[in-house]
Each structure stands twice: as C-alpha cells, then as structure tokens.
N, C-alpha and C positions, 0 to 999 in steps of 0.2 A: 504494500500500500504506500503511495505518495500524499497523503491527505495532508503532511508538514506546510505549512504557509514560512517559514523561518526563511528572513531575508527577504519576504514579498511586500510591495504596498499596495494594500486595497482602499481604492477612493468608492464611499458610501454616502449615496443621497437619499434624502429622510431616514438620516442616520438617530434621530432622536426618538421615531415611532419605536413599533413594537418589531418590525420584521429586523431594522437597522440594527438597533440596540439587541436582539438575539443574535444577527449576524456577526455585528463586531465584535461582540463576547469571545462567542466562538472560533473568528479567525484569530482573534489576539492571542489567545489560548492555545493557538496552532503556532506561535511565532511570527504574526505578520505585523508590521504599522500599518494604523488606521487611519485615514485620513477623513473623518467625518463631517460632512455638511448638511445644513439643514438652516430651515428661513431665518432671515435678522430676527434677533431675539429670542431667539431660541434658547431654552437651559442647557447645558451641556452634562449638569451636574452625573445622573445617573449616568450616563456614557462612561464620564471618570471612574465611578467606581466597575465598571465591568472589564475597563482598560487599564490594567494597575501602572504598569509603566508609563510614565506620563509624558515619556522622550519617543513613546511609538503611539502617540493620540497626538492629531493634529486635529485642532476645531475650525471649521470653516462658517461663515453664514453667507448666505446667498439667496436669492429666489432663480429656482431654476430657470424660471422664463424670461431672466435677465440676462441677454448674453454676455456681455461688458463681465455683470458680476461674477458671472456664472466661471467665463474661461480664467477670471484672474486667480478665481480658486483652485484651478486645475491648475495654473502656473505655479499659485501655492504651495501647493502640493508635489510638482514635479523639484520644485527648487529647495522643498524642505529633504524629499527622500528619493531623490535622483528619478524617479519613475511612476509608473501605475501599469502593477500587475495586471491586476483583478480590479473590473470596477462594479458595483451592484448600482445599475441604472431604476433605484428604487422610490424616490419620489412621487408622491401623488394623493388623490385627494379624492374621495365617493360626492361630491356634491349634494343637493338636493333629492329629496326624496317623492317622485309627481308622475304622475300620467301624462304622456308625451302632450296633451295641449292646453295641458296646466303649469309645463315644465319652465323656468322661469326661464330667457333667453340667455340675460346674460350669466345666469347663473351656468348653462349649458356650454357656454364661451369660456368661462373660467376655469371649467373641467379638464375642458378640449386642450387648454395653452398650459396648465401645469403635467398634465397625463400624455400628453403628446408631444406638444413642442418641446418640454424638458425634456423628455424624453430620447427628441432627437439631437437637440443641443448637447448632450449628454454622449452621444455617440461621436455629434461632429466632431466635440471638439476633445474626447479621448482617442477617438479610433487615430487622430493623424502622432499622441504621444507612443502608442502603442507598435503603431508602425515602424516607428525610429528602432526601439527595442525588437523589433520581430517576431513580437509575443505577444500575447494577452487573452484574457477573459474579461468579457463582457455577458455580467447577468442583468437582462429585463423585467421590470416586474410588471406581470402582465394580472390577469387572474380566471379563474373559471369563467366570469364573466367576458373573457374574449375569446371563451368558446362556446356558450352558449346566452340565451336573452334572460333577462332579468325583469320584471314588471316594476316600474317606477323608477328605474334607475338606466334611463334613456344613454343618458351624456358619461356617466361611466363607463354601461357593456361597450357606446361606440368607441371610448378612449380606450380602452383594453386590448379589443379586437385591433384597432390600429397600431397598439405595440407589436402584438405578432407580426402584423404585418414588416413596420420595422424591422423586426427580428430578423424575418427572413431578408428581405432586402440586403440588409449588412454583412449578415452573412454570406449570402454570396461573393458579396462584391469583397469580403474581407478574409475570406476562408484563406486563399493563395499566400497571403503576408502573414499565418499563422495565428491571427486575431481569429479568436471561437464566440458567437454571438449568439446567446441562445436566449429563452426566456422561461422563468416559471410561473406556474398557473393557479395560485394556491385558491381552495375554497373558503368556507370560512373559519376564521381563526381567531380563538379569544384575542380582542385587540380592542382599542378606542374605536376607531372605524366601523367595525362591526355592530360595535353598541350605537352608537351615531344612526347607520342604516334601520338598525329596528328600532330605535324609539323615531324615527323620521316614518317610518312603514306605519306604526301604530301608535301616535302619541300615548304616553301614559300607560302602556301596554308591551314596552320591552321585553320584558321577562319571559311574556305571553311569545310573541313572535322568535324569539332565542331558540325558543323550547321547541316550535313548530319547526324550524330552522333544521333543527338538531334532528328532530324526527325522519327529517327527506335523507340523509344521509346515511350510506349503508352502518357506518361506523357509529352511528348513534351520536356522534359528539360532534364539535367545533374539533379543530387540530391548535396547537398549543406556537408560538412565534420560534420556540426553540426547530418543533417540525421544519418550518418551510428553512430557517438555518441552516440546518442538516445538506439540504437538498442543494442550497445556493454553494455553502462551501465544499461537497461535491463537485461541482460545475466547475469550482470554480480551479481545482485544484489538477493535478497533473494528471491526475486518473481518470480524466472526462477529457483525456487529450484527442480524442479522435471524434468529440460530442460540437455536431457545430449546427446551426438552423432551426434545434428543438423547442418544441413546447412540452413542460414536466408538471401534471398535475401533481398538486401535495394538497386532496383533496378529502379523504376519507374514501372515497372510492364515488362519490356525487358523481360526475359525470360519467363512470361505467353502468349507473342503474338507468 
C-alpha cells in the first residue's frame, strides 16, 4: 500500500466544512501539508486542532469565485510549500430549498458561480501548477445529486451534474501530463448542509425529514465526513494511480437501489 501522503501538499477548499476538516485530519495524519482555504472570515480554529503541526497548516481565505483572490492563494501556497500535490476541489454551497418556479433567481445564480465556477477556477488555475511538476490529483466534489434529481433543490442537482461534467473534460484533456481528475459523489452525510436541506425541505420538521432521509437508503443511515475522507485520500494517493475520469459514490448504496 502507498496511502503515505509524507512530503505531499494538498490545497483544500471548504477546508472549514465537515468533508475539508475530515479530509485534512486524515491527510495530515498521513504526512502531508495542508494548505486550507475557505471564505474571508472564516475560523480556522478546529482545522488547528486536527492539524497538530502548525508548520504543515497553511490558512488561506478567499471566495472561490474571486479569481484575483482565489489564484493569489494558490500562489500562497505554491510559495509557502514548493507545490500542490493533491488538490480537493471541495467548495460549495446547497442553496435554497423550492420548486423550480418558486426557486429564487438569484439565489439559483449564487449556487451556479460558487459550485461551478469555483469549481473551474479551481482547476484552471491548479491544473497549469500541476503541470510544471508532472503530477497530481485533482479531487471534485460533486455529489449523488449529479447523478440523479432531487425535488426542490433545482440549482444544486444542476451545479453537481456540471462538476462531472468538468471532471471528465479535465480529464481528458489532462490524463497525458499525469494530472488524475476525478470526482466523488457522496450521499448524504451527517454535516451542517445536510441539516440546512431538511429543515429548508420541512421547516420545523428536521428530525422528521432526517429520518425519512435515512429510511431510502439501503444502509439505513447518513455516512459519517470521516467516510467520504476515506475515499478522497484514496484518490488521492499513489494507489489510484491508474484512476482518472471517475465518478465514486460514498453513498450507503442510494443510488444502486
């Protein structure tokens, strides 16, 4: 097994959520620098304690759909630890919770330009650091929802399904230069976002929709942020060397029923 991160830097956006902060746990723990970013104002505080070393955690803030800010922290980053590995292109936001002609516009707009355009911003302007080195992993976070529809959550399933779409695209066009672009698909997972969507689904009735939630799933349960971890620092790591264009559900088995 290669699964060692020692001597790698992984740049992690919505490194403060629940996916980030189980991921960087677990790459730090493998030996890699963190380089985590996440919006102006952001706490960093829990990041620290999962990242004990505090000479391989680099805090970035940025909003990803600022490119100015966005590339200066990739410069950051390349100039604090010579590189980037591994990047978790994981940023992103469920929106509004409506029926496509209740759905607010711009609220549908603000989905679209942090789940997408950072998205691609996120490739553009690593895939050309990555190049130089002749290496790298690029993880997408995409989610079930950009493989299948979701009722009320329009401007999400479309920003998902367009990650895939990215996915592949980069992929191809980046497989040759040894840069791997893949993305994963997780269902749902005890996280803030998760609670967000079902009190947004059923005001005042969370618990209620949670449960229901939990029910459709073969596995009976949500998956836990350490899961979908598991899966990215796979990806991300030398034994997924030959893994390039994928979509990996870490779903409980939801979209095989």
């Amino acid at each position: 097994m290669t699964l060692s991160m020692t001597g790698k830097t992984v740049l992690i956006t919505g490194a403060a959520g629940a996916l980030g902060l189980a991921t960087a746990k677990l790459l730090a723990s493998r030996g890699a620098s963190i380089a985590a970013l996440d919006k102006v104002g952001t706490d960093f505080g829990e990041l620290q304690s999962v990242v004990a070393d505090p000479k391989r955690l680099l805090e970035l803030e940025a909003d990803v759909t600022d490119e100015a800010a966005f590339a200066a922290a990739v410069q950051t980053t390349v100039t604090t630890f010579g590189t980037i590995d591994v990047f978790f292109n994981n940023a992103g936001i469920e929106g509004p919770v409506a029926p496509i002609p209740d759905f607010p516009t711009d609220g549908f707009r603000r989905v679209m330009e942090v789940n997408v355009t950072g998205i691609f911003l996120g490739l553009k302007l690593v895939i050309p650091v990555m190049a130089v080195a002749g290496h790298g992993s690029i993880i997408n976070s995409s989610s079930v929802a950009g493989l299948t529809g979701s009722s009320g959550l329009c401007a999400y399933v479309a920003s998902k399904h367009a990650v895939l779409g990215l996915t592949r695209a980069a992929a191809v066009e980046w497989g040759a230069k040894g840069i791997r672009v893949n993305c994963i698909n997780p269902g749902p997972i005890e996280s803030r976002m998760m609670a967000s969507i079902e009190e947004g689904a059923r005001p005042g009735e969370a618990a209620t929709v949670h449960a229901g939630f939990a029910a459709t799933i073969p596995m009976r349960r949500y998956g836990s942020p350490d899961e979908v971890a598991g899966l990215v620092a796979f990806l991300a790591s030398d034994d997924a060397g030959y893994i390039n264009g994928g979509a990996y559900t870490v779903d409980g088995g939801l979209t095989a029923a």
